[in-house]
N, C-alpha and C positions, 0 to 999 in steps of 0.2 A: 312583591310577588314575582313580576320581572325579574329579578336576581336568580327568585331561589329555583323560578324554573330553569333560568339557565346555567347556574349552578350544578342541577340534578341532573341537565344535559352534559354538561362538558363531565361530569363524574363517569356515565354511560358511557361515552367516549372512551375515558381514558381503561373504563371497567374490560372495554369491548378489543380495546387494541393490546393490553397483557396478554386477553383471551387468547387472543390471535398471536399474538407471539406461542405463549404457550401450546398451542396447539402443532403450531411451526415444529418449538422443542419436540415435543413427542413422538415425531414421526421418525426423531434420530436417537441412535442410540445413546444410553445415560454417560456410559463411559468416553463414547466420542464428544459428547456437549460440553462434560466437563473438563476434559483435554485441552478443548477450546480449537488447537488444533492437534491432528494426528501424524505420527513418524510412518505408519504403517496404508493408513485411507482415511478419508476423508468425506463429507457428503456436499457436494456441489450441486446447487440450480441457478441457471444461467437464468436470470430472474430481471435484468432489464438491460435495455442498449440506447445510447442517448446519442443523435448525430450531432444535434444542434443546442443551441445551450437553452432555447424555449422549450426543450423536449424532457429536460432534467426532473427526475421526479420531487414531489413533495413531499416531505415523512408527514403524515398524518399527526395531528394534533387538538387541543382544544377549540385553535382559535379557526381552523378551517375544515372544509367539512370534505379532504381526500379520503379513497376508498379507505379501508382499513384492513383491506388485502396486501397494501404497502406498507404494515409497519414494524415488515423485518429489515426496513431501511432505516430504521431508529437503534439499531446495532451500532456497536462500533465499527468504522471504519478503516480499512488499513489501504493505502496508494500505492499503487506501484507507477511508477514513471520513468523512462530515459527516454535516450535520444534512437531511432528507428536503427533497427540492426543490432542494437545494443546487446540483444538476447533476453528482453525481456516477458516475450512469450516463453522461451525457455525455462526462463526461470519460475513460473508459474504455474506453469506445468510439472515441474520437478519439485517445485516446493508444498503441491497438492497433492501431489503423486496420482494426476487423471490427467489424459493425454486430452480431453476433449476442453478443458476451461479454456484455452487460447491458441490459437491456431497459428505457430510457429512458421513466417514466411522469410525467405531471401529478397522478396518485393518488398521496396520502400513504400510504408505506408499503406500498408496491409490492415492493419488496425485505423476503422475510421471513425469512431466513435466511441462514448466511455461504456464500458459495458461491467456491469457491478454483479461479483457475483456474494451468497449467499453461503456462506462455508461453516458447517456443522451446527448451522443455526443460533452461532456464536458471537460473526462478527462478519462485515461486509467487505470482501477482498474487489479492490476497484482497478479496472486496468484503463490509465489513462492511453490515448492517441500518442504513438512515437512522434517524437518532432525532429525536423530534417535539418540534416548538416546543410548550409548555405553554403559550405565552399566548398561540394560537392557538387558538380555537374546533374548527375543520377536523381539527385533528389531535385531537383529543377519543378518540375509538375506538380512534387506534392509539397512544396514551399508554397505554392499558389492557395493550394486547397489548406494549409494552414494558415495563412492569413489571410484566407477568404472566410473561414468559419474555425478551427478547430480551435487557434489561438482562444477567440473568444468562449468558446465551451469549454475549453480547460481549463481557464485562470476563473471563468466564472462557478463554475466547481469549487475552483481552489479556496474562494472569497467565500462561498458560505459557508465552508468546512469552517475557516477564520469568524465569521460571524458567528459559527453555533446552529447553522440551520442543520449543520452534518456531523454526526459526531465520532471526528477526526481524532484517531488513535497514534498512528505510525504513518509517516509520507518516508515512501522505500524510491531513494534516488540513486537509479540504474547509472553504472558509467565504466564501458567495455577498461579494462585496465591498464592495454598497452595502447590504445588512442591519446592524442590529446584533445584537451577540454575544448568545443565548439564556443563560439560567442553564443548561440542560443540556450548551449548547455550552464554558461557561466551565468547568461541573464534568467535563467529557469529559476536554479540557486538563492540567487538574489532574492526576485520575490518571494520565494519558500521563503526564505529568511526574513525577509521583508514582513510578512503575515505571521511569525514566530509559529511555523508548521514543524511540530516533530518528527526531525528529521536522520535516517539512519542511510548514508552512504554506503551501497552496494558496489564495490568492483567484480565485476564479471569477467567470464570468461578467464577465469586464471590459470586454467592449466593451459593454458598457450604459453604461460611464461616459461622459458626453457631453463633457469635457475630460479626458481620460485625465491628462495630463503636470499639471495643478492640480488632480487630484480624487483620485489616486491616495497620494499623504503622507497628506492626510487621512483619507483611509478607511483605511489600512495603522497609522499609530500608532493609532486611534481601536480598530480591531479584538486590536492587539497588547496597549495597555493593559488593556483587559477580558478576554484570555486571561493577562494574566500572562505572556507569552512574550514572550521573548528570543533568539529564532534565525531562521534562510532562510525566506524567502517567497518564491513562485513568482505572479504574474499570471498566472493563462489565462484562454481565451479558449477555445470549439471550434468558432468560426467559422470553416474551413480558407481562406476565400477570403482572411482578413483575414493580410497578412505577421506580425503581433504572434503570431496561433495557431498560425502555422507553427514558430516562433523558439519557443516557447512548450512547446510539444513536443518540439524537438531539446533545450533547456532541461531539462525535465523528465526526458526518454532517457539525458539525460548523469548528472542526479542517481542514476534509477534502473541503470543500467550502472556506475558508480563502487563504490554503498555494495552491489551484491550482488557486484561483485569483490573485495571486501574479504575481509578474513581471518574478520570474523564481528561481532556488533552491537556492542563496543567501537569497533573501526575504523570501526564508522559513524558512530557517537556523533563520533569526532575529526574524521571528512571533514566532517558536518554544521558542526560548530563553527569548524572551519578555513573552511568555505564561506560560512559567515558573519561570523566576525570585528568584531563588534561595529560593522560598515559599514552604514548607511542602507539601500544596495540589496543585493542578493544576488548571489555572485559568483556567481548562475546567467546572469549577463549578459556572462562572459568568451568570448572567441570559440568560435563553432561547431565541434564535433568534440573537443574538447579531455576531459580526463577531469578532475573536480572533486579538488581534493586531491593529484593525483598526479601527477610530472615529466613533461615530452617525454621517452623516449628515440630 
């Protein structure tokens, strides 16, 4: 009898948290949900902020008894992560096309916390804590406040994604283009790789290159070599005036629309891998509108 009441419980459960997802859906438009994401807008709710890594939410499930006000956190998850300055508020903001999801500073370590947001009630866009160049002076302060707590709430993030408590679509690794690779930026890498996180390398910031088409091999092996990675790279740019930032984003849309249509983070692991194919450029460069990995039908 024990069983089958609880049983009947955990059913209610799982009955009550679709509800509440679907309810979520409805309040966005059909053609924006099914987009997954949009070229043109987008619907954002800045829906939670984590400083410390006890503060991480829970997705609600059978075996515990979280609000189920939480369980648009059972979406798929897409990461954004670099190193502070990188431009990866930039990029977030240009890639939602809403200036308020991330608040673009010149100040190191401006971003102190993970803050997850909810984007067309599709899929969970996460912006990790920059982490600081150490052989930079400037970042001196916030090297402290990083291995005083952020270290720990980033990687412990990262570890339940890998476990399955978070359901980890795309890990987007920010790395400005004409820098070279930081040691923290190369040990980041590592455990990405370490945890088999799917993973699509982002160079930023490219229209600073003043020969884009002779300077871009260069910096792309020179940055690959010192991460030790072997997979998809994406050029941006969030110069919207410039055609490359435009392309750059339907690019990126396609990546992110693809691996959170998937079945779950093995299926991204394979689109990832397929999308790159041990080819030079990245087949984020096949015609606009297309889905990465998967037939016309």
């Amino acid at each position: 009898n024990r069983s089958n009441i609880r049983s009947s419980s955990n059913n209610d459960i799982q009955k009550s948290r679709l509800n509440e997802l679907a309810g979520h859906r409805s309040s966005v438009p059909e053609d924006v949900t099914a987009s997954v994401i949009n070229d043109k807008y987008n619907y954002v709710d800045r829906s939670w902020s984590s400083a410390f890594a006890g503060d991480l939410p829970v997705v609600p499930n059978e075996s515990n008894q979280m609000p189920l006000s939480n369980s648009w956190l059972s979406l798929p998850h897409v990461v954004v992560n670099g190193m502070t300055n990188c431009g990866k508020s930039s990029l977030i903001n240009h890639c939602l096309k809403w200036s308020y999801a991330a608040k673009a500073s010149s100040v190191p370590g401006k971003t102190v916390s993970i803050d997850f947001y909810c984007v067309n009630n599709s899929f969970v866009l996460v912006d990790l804590p920059g982490y600081p160049d150490p052989d930079k002076t400037a970042y001196m302060g916030v090297m402290k406040d990083w291995e005083a707590r952020w270290e720990m709430l980033v990687m412990t993030y990262l570890q339940m994604c890998a476990n399955g408590e978070y359901d980890l679509r795309l890990f987007l690794h920010l790395q400005a283009t004409m820098n070279k690779c930081s040691n923290m930026s190369i040990n980041f890498m590592a455990a990405a790789k370490e945890m088999d996180l799917p993973t699509l390398l982002i160079l930023t910031k490219d229209d600073q290159l003043r020969n884009p088409h002779k300077e871009r091999n260069f910096y792309v092996d020179r940055i690959k070599k010192d991460l030790k990675y072997d997979g998809p790279h994406l050029h941006y740019s969030v110069e919207s005036s410039l055609p490359n930032s435009r392309k750059a984003r339907r690019k990126l849309h396609r990546f992110i629309r693809t691996t959170v249509g998937s079945s779950g983070i093995e299926e991204s692991r394979q689109i990832l891998q397929k999308a790159w194919g041990g080819k030079r450029e990245s087949v984020a460069a096949a015609s606009d509108g297309k889905v990465i990995g998967k037939k016309e039908t």
